[in-house]
C-alpha positions in Angstrom: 70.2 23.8 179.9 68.6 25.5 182.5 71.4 24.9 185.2 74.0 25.5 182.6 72.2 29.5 182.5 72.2 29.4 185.9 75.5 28.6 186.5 77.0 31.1 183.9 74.8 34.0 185.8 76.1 33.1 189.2 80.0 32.9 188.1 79.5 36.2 185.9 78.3 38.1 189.2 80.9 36.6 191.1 83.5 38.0 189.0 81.9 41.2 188.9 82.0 41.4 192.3 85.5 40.6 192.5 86.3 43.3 189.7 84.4 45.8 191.6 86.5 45.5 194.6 90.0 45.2 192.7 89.4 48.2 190.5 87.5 50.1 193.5 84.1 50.6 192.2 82.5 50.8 196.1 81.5 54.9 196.3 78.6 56.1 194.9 80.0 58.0 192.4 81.5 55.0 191.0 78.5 53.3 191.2 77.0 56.2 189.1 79.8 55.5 187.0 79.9 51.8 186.4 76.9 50.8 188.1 74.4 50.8 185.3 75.9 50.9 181.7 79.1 49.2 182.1 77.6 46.4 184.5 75.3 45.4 182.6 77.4 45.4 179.8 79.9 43.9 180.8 77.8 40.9 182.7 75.2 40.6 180.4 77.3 41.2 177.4 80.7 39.8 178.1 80.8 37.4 181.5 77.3 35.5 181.2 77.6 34.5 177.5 81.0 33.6 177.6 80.4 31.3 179.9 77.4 30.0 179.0 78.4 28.9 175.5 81.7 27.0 177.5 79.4 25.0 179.5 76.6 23.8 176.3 80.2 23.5 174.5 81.1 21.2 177.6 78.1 19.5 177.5 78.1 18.6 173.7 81.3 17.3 173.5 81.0 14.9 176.9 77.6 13.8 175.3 78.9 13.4 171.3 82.5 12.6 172.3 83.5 13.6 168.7 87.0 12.8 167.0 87.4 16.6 165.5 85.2 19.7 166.3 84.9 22.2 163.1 83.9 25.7 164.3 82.9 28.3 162.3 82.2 31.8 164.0 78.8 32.6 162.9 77.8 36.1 162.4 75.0 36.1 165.1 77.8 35.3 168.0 81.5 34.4 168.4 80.9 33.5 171.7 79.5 29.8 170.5 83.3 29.4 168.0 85.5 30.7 171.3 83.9 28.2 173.5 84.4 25.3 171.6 87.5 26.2 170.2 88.7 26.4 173.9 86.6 23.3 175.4 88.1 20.9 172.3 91.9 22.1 173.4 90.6 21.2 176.9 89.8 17.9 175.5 92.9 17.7 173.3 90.1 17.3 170.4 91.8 18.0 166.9 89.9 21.8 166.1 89.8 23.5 162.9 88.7 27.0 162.3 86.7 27.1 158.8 86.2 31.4 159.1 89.0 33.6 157.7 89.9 35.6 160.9 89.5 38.6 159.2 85.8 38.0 159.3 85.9 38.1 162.6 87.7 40.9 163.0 85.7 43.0 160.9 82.4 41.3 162.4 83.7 42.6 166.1 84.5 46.2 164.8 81.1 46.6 163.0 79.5 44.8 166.5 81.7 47.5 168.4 80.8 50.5 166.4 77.3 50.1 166.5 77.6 50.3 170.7 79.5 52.7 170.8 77.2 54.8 168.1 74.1 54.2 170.2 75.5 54.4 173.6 77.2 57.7 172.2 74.2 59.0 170.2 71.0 57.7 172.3 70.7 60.9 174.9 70.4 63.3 171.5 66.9 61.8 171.3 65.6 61.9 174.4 62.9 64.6 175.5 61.6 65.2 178.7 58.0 65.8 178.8 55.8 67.1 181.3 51.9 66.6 182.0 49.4 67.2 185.0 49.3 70.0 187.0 51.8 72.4 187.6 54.5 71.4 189.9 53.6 71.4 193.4 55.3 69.6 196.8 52.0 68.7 197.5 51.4 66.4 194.3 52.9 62.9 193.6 55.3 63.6 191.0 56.0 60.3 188.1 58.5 60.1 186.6 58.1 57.6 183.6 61.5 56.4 181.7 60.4 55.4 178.7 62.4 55.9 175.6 61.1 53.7 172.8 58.0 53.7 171.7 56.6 50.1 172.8 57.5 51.5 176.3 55.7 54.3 176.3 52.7 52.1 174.7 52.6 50.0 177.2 52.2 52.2 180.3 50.0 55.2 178.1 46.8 53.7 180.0 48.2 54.2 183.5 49.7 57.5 182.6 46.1 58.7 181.9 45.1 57.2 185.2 47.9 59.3 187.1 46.4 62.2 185.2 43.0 61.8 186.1 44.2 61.7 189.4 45.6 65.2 189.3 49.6 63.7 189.7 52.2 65.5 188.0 53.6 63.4 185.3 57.0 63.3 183.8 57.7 61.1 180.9 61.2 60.5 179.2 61.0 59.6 175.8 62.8 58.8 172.1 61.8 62.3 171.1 57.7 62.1 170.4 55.4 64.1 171.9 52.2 62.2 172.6 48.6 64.4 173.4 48.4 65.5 177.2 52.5 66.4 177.7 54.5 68.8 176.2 57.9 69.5 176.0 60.2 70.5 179.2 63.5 72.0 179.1 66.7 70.8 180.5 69.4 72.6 181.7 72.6 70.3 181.2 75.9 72.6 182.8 79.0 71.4 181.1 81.0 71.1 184.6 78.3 69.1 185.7 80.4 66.1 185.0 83.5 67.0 186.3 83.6 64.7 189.5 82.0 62.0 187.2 85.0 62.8 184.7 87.8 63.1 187.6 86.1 59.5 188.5 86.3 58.1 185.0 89.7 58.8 184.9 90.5 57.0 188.3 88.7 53.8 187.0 90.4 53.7 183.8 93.9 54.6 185.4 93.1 51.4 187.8 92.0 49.2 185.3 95.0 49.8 183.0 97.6 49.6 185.5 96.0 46.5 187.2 94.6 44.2 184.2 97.7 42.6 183.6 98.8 41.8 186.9 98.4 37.8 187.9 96.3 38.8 191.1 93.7 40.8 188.8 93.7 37.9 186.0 93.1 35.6 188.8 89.5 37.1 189.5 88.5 35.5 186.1 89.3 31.7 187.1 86.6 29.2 186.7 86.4 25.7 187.0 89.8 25.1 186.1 90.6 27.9 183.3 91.2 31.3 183.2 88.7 33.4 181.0 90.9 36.6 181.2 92.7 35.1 177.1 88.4 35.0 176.2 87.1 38.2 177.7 90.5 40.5 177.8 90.1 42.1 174.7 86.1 42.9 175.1 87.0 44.0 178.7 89.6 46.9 177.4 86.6 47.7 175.1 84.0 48.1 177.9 86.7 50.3 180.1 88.5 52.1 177.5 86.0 52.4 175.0 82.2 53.1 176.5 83.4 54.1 180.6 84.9 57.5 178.9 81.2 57.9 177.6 79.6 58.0 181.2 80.0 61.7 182.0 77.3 63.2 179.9 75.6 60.1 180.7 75.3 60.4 183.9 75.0 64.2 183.8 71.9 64.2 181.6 70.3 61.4 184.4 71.0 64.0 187.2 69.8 66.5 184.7 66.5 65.3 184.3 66.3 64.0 188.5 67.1 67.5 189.7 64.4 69.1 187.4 61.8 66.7 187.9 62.1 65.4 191.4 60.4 62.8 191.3 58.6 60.9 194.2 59.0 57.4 192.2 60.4 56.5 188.8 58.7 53.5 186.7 60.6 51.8 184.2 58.5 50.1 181.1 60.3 47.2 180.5 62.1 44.0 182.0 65.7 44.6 183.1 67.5 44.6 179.1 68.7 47.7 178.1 71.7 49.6 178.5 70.5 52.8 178.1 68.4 52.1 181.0 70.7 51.3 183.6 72.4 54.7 184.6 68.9 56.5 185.5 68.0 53.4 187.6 71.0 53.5 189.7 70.9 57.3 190.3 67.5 56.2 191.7 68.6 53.9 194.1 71.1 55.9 195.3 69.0 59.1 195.6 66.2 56.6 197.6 63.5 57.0 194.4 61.6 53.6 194.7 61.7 52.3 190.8 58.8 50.4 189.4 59.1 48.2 187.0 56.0 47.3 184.6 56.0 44.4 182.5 56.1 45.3 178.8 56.6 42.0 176.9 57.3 38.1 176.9 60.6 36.9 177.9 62.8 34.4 178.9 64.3 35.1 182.1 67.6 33.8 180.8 68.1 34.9 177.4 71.3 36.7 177.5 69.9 40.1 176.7 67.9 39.9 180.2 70.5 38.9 181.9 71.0 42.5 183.7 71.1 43.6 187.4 67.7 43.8 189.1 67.4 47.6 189.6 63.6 47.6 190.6 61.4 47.9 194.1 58.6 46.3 193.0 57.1 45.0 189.8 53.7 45.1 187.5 53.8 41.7 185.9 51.3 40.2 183.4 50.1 37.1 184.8 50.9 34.5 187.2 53.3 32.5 184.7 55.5 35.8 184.0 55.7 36.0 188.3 57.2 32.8 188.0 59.6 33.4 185.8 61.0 37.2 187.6 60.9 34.4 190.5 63.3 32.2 188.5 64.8 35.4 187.6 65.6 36.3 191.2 63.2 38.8 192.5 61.8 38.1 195.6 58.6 37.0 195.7 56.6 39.7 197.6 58.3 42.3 195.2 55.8 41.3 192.9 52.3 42.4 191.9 50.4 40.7 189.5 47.9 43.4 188.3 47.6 42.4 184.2 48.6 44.5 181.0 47.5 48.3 180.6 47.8 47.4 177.6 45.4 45.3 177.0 42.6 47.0 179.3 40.6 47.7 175.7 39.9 44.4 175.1 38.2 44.0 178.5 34.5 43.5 177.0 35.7 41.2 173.3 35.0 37.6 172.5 38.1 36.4 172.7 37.0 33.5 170.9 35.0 34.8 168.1 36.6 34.2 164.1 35.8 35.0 160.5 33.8 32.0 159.1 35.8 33.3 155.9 39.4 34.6 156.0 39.9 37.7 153.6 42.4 39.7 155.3 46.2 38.7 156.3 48.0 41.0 158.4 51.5 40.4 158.7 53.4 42.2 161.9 56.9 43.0 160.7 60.0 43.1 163.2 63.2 44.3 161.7 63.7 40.7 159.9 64.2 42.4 156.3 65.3 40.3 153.7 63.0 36.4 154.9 60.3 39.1 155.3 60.8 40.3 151.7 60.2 36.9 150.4 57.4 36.2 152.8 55.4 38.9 151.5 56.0 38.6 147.9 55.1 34.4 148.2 51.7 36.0 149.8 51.7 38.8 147.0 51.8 36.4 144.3 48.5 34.6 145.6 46.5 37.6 146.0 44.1 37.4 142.9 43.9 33.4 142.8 42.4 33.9 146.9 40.9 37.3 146.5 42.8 37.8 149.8 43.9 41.6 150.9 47.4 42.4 152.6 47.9 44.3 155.8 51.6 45.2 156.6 52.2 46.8 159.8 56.1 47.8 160.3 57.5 47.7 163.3 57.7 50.7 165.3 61.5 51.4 164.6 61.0 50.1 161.1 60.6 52.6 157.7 57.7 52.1 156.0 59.0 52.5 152.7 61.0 49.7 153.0 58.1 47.9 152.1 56.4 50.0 149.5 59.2 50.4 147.4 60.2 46.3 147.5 56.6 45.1 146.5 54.5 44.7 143.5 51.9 47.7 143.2 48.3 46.3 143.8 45.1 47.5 145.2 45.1 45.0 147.8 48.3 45.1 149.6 48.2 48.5 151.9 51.3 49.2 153.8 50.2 50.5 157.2 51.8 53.7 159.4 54.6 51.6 161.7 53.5 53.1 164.6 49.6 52.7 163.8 47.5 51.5 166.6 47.8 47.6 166.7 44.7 47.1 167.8 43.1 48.8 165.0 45.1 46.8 162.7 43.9 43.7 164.3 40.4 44.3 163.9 40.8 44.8 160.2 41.8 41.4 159.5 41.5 37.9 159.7 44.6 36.2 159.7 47.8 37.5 161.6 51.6 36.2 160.6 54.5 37.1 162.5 57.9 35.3 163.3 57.8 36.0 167.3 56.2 39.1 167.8 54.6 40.0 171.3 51.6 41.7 169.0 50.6 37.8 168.8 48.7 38.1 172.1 46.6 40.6 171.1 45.7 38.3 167.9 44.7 35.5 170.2 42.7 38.5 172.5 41.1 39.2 169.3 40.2 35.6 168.0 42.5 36.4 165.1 44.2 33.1 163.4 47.9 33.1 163.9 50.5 31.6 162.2 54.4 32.0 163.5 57.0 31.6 160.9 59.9 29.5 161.6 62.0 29.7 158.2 65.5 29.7 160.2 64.3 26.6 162.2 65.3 28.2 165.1 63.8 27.9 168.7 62.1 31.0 170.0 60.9 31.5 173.3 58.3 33.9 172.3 57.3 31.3 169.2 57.4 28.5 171.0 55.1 30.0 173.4 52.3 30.9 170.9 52.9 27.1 169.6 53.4 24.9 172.3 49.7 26.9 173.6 47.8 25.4 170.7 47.2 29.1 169.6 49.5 29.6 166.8 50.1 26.9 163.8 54.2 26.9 162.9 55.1 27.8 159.6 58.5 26.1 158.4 58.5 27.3 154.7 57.6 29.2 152.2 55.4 25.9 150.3 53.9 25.4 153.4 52.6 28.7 154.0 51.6 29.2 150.6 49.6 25.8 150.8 48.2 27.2 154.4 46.8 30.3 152.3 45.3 28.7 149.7 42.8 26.6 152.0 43.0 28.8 154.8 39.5 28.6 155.4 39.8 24.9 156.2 42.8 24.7 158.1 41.7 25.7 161.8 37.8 26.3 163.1 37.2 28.7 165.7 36.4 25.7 167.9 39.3 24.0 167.7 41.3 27.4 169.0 38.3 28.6 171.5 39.8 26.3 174.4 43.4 26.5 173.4 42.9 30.2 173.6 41.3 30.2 176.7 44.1 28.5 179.0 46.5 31.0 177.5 45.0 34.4 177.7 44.5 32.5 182.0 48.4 31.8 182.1 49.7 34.5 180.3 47.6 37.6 180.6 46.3 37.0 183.9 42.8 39.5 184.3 41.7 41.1 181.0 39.0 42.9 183.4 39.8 46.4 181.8 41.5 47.3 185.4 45.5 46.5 184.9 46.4 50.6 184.5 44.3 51.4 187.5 45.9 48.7 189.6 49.3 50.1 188.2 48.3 53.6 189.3 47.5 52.6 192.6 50.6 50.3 192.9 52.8 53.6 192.3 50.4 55.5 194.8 51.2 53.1 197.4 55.1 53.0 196.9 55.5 56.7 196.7 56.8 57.2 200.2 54.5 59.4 202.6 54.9 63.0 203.1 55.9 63.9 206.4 53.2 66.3 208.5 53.6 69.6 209.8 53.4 67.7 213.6 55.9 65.0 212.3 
């Protein structure tokens, strides 16, 4: 399957390409324009899983060779129902469609709403922060872009490092104001976007008077069909829909650039989200070198990493996650493997050490509401027959009383603040459940048991990963977790998990040394560019 996401990546930025030179996207204001946002969206978004899903749809039907194909657009994509609808009709397969198109319809409104409410709403949140000394030429000024909260968690330790070192420190966030930074106004003119506007116009007026022309539906051609029928309609929704949004977008990134002026710009995260991409290209095109530090696991080819490479260098985790920005496409020498700030504070624990007797189950919630409900009341209702206690720790974009008002009152479940300090949540228990969060690794740093839930039976990269490591135990069902927690003190011995545990924290973590934020801090030192001398 691995070609097959190869293939779709390559054919989606070759029709990009294309589109950028038929609908003249070559300046850099339209690169400010449609270089970040709308790129990614529409390659990551649009091109790459449309094609993807034809070629697995290809591949299923050569391999099964089945008589009639029954598709049903499922709610988590319509890609998968297009491209066998379309591959079966290549095929001349009989095809019947078992969803009432209205569902559909309704499904890609609701999808479409919820983009455009984010993308439209997301800059009302932001604040710019400021730390450090007070701005002078002669210190490096950081500019950190990271708005949501695991961001900003993971990169916290190397921002007190930049401190230290007397830097001046500028931090984008989602609106919190951590200790050490405070609040720093922007001044946002409202003809500020005019050119951006007058250029929003001109794409639009191209696209619309172009898009129905043979020449321009010839740039989507591939292997024999023409995607334009498959992609038309989410391609008027990308240029009609979220390119008239770009003007304040790309004002507020100029905004924040001309007050901060930063020497280099890091970027907590791998290249995902949207609301990234226009303050990354405005950095590339002003020369700003953009760091980009590893926040979590990934899959190099899941569809929502599947966005341009905006970056200079990179801070990756270990020497497995190098490989996989390698299989990505970064070059090789772009990356540094320095480790996870992150993870500095468990520099001097036993990373194999366990509870002879398990008391305390901690279970890491991530957004999946209503299999998480009956999760945690299975584990409820055995509470007094195992004298257990139950930790719930929301996720950081989660309400808390979503929780406390859904459960049984009882003096050993305690719902925890979301965005509480994981570690310290760790430490208080024993046991840790989760479906695929990334807080897993800190269980295994912390010689916690760990048990990954797989009620969907669904393949997970980030699962998979705790599994197919020996560290995690897969959970299937609700009977077999409950039989797991009634004899959980006999199901796995801190022996049996001390080597498994070992060879992971070596591939995936790479040094936990206490040292990953200082060798970030010194990575963004030595990309900052040098300041020219008085004799220069």
């Amino acid at each position: 399957m691995d070609s097959i996401q190869r293939t779709a990546f390559g054919a989606s930025e070759r029709i990009w390409a294309q589109l950028e030179s038929e609908i003249e996207l070559n300046s850099d204001t339209a690169t400010e324009v449609a270089g970040g946002i709308i790129k990614q969206y529409l390659i990551g978004g649009v091109l790459y899983p449309t094609i993807r899903e034809i070629e697995n749809a290809r591949f299923i039907v050569d391999e099964v060779r089945p008589d009639c194909v029954l598709v049903q657009r499922t709610s988590s994509s319509s890609f998968v129902g297009n491209a066998f609808e379309i591959v079966s009709r290549e095929h001349k397969i009989k095809t019947r469609i078992v969803e009432p198109r209205i569902l559909s319809i309704m499904r890609d409104y609701v999808g479409r709403s919820e983009t455009l409410r984010y993308i439209g709403n997301c800059l009302s949140e932001r604040l710019l922060l400021k730390g450090g000394m007070d701005t002078n030429r002669l210190n490096r000024r950081v500019f950190f872009d990271v708005t949501y909260w695991n961001w900003f968690v993971s990169v916290k330790p190397v921002i007190e490092h930049l401190l230290q070192d007397s830097d001046g420190v500028f931090v984008l966030t989602d609106g919190h104001v951590p200790r050490g930074l405070k609040p720093l106004g922007l001044n946002i003119r409202s003809g500020e976007a005019s050119d951006i506007t007058r250029e929003v116009r001109r794409i639009l007026q191209n696209y619309q008077s172009r898009r129905s022309t043979k020449r321009f539906q010839s740039i989507f051609e591939w292997k024999g069909m023409n995607l334009w029928e498959l992609v038309a309609d989410k391609c008027d929704f990308v240029f009609e829909m979220l390119l008239p949004l770009m003007p304040n977008h790309v004002a507020f990134c100029r905004s924040v650039l001309d007050t901060v002026e930063p020497d280099i710009s890091v970027i907590a995260t791998f290249p995902r989200s949207y609301a990234l991409g226009n303050m990354a290209v405005l950095c590339k095109l002003r020369g700003i070198p953009v760091l980009e530090v590893q926040h979590g696991v990934f899959d190099p080819w899941w569809e929502p990493f599947v966005q341009p490479l905006l970056f200079d260098r990179i801070a990756c985790g270990g020497l497995y996650w190098r490989g996989k920005y390698v299989e990505r496409g970064a070059a090789l020498d772009a990356i540094a493997v320095t480790g996870w700030p992150k993870y500095d504070e468990y520099a001097n624990v036993d990373t194999g050490s366990t509870n002879a007797k398990a008391r305390t189950i901690l279970y890491l919630g991530q957004g999946q509401l209503e299999s998480g409900m009956r999760v945690l009341r299975r584990i409820s209702s055995l509470l007094d027959e195992t004298g257990a206690t139950l930790l719930i720790k929301p996720h950081p974009n989660e309400d808390a009383r979503h929780y406390s008002l859904n459960l049984p009152k009882h003096s050993r479940i305690a719902v925890l603040e979301p965005r509480a300090k994981l570690s310290d949540c760790l430490k208080r228990s024993d046991v840790v459940i989760t479906d695929n969060s990334t807080g897993g690794i800190e269980a295994v740093l912390l010689g916690k048991r760990l048990l990954c839930l797989n009620l969907g039976h669904i393949r997970d990269v980030v699962r998979d990963m705790y599994i197919e490591s020996g560290v995690a135990e897969e959970i299937v069902d609700l009977d077999q977790l409950e039989e797991w927690i009634r004899n959980m003190n006999d199901m796995v011995t801190a022996e049996d998990l001390r080597v498994a545990r070992g060879k992971f924290i070596s591939d995936m973590v790479h040094l936990v040394d206490g040292k990953a934020s200082r060798r970030i801090a010194d990575l963004v030192h030595e990309m900052i560019p040098a300041t020219p001398t008085p004799e220069d």
